[in-house]
DRENLUM-382829 format. One record per residue (C-alpha): x, y, z; residue in three letters. Coordinates in steps of 0.5 Angstrom, whole numbers, padded with zeros to 4 digits, always signed. Example, Ala and Ser with C-alpha at 12.3 -4.5 7.8 and 13.67 -1.06 7.14 Angstrom:
REM DRENLUM-382829
+0025-0009+0016ALA+0027-0002+0014SER
***
This chain:
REM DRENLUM-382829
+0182+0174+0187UNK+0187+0178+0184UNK+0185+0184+0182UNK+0186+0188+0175UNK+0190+0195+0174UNK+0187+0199+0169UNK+0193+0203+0166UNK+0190+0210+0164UNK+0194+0214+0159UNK+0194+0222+0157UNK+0198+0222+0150UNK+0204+0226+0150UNK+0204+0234+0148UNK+0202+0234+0141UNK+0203+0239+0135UNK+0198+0245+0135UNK+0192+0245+0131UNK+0191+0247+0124UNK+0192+0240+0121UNK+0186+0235+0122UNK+0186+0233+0129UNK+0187+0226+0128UNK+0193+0227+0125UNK+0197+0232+0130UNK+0204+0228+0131UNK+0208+0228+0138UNK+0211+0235+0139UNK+0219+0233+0141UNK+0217+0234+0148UNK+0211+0229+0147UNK+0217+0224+0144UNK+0220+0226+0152UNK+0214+0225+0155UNK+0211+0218+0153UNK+0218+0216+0153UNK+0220+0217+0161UNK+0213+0215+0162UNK+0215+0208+0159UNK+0222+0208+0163UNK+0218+0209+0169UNK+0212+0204+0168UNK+0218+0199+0166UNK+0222+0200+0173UNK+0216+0200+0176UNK+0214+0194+0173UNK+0208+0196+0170UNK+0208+0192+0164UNK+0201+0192+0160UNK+0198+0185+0158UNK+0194+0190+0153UNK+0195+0196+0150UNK+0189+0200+0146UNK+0190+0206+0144UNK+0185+0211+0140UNK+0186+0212+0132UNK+0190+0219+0133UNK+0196+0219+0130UNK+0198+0222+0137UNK+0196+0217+0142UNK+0199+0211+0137UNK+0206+0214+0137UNK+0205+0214+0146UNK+0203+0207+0146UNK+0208+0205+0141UNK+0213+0209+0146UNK+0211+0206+0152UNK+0211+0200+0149UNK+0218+0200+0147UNK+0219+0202+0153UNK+0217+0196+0157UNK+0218+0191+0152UNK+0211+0190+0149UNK+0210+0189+0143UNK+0208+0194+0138UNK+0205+0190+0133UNK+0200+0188+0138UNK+0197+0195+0140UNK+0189+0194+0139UNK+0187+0201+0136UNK+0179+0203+0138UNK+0176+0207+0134UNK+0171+0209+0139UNK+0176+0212+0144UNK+0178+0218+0139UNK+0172+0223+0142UNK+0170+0218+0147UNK+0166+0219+0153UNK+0166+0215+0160UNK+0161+0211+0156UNK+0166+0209+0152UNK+0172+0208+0156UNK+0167+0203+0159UNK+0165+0199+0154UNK+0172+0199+0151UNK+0174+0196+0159UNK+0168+0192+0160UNK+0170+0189+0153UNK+0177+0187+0155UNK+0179+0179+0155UNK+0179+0176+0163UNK+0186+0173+0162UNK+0188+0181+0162UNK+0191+0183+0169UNK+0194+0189+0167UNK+0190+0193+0162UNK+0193+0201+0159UNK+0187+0206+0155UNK+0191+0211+0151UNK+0187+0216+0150UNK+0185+0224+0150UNK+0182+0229+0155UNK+0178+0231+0158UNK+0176+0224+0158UNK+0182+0221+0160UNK+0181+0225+0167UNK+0173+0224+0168UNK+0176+0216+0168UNK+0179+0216+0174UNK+0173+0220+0178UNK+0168+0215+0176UNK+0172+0209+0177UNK+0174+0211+0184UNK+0168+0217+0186UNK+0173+0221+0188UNK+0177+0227+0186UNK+0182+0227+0181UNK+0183+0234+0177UNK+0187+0233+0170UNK+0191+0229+0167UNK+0198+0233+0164UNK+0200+0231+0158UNK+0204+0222+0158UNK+0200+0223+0165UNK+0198+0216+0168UNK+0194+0214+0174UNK+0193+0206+0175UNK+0187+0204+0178UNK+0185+0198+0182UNK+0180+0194+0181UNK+0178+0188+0185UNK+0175+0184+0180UNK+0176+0177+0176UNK+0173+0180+0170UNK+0173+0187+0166UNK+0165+0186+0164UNK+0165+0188+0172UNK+0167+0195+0172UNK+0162+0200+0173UNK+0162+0206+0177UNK+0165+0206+0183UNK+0170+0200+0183UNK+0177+0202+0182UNK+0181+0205+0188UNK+0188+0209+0185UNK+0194+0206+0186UNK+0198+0212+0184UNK+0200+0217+0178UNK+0206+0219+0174UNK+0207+0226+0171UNK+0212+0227+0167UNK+0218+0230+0168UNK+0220+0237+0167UNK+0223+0237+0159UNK+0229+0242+0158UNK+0230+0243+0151UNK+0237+0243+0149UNK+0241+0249+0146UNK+0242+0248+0140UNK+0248+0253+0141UNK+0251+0248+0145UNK+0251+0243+0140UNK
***
């Protein structure tokens, strides 16, 4: 049996409130961010089968982002409503809900629930996921209908890199 990897994905740092929330964009740190987490799933190749996303402006530029990154088609991110705001719950119909022919699935989403995933999958501590953060679960199952509490193993997480500003003075 080969086992399943969910791919759970922070968006990147996003611009202040004010502004409906759904529509914050990617700060140019967040643009850095989402797009080193790409080249990083790339080299390690990461490639998702599926990428879904919340219907946040900001989680759709990180999964456009990442997706450039690793050749994944950016027409082919599957938005879900029900990740914007979302519970464990959520998450969980959403992965429950995934086609078995998906071997390596990425949720592009928001905190806190970005960070209480990985708690529930694994039952074991966790603390927060930063921003274009990413931790890979395993999950020993054939079919995405089977994960529930407690099934997943962490794999490993990515942070992003510190981001220097340019000086616009040395431009």
């Amino acid at each position: 049996m080969e086992p399943k990897t969910l791919l759970i994905i922070r968006h990147g740092e996003a611009t202040a409130e004010g502004e409906s929330d759904l529509l914050r964009r990617l700060t140019e740190k967040g643009v850095f961010e989402a797009k080193s987490l790409g080249e990083r799933l790339r080299v390690k190749q990461a490639i998702p089968d599926l990428i879904v996303c919340s219907p946040a402006v900001r989680t759709q530029l990180t999964a456009m982002l990442v997706a450039k990154a690793v050749g994944y088609s950016p027409l082919s991110i599957k938005e879900a409503p029900a990740l914007y705001g979302a519970t464990p719950r959520t998450y969980l119909e959403v992965i429950n809900g995934t086609d078995d022919a998906v071997k390596v699935l990425a949720i592009v989403g928001h905190n806190p629930v970005s960070s209480a995933m990985p708690v529930y999958l694994t039952q074991k501590p966790f603390g927060t996921l930063p921003t274009a953060g990413c931790v890979a679960i395993e999950i020993k199952t054939e079919r995405w209908a089977y994960v529930s509490l407690g099934t997943g193993t962490t794999k490993w997480q990515f942070q992003p890199p510190p981001f220097i500003r340019p000086d616009p003075g040395n431009a």
